[in-house]
N, C-alpha and C positions, 0 to 999 in steps of 0.2 A: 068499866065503871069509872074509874078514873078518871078517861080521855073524856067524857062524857062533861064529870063536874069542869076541868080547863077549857073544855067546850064555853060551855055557858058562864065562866068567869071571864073569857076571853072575850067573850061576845058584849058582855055587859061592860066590863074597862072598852071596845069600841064603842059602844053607841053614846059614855060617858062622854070620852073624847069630842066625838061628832059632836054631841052636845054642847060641849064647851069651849070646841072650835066656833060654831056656830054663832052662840050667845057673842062672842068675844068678840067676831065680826060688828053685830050687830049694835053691842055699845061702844067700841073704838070704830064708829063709821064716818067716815069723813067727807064734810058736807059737799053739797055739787060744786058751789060757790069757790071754796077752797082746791077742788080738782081741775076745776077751769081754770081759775088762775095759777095753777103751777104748772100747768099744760101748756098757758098762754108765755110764763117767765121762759120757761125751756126750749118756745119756740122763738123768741126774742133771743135769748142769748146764743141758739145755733144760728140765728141772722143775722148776727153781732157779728161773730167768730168765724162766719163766711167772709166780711167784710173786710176785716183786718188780714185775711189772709189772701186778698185778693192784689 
């Protein structure tokens, strides 16, 4: 009886979390624009860092 209700409390704090994993994603999402360019910095500064090392 017991295992039953931690069952379903358990179940429910997960799909809570999912939830609010998810949502949290969805409004701190970061725009393409902004992934590009820190894709593009990172690849500049390891072609930097080659350069000086050479």
């Amino acid at each position: 009886m017991i295992a039953k209700i931690w069952k379903k409390i358990l179940l429910f704090v997960l799909i809570i979390a999912c939830l609010f994993n998810v949502i949290n994603k969805i409004v701190h999402k970061a725009s393409m624009e902004d992934e590009v360019r820190a894709s593009a910095q990172y690849v500049q500064e390891q072609i930097d860092n080659e350069k000086r090392n050479m």
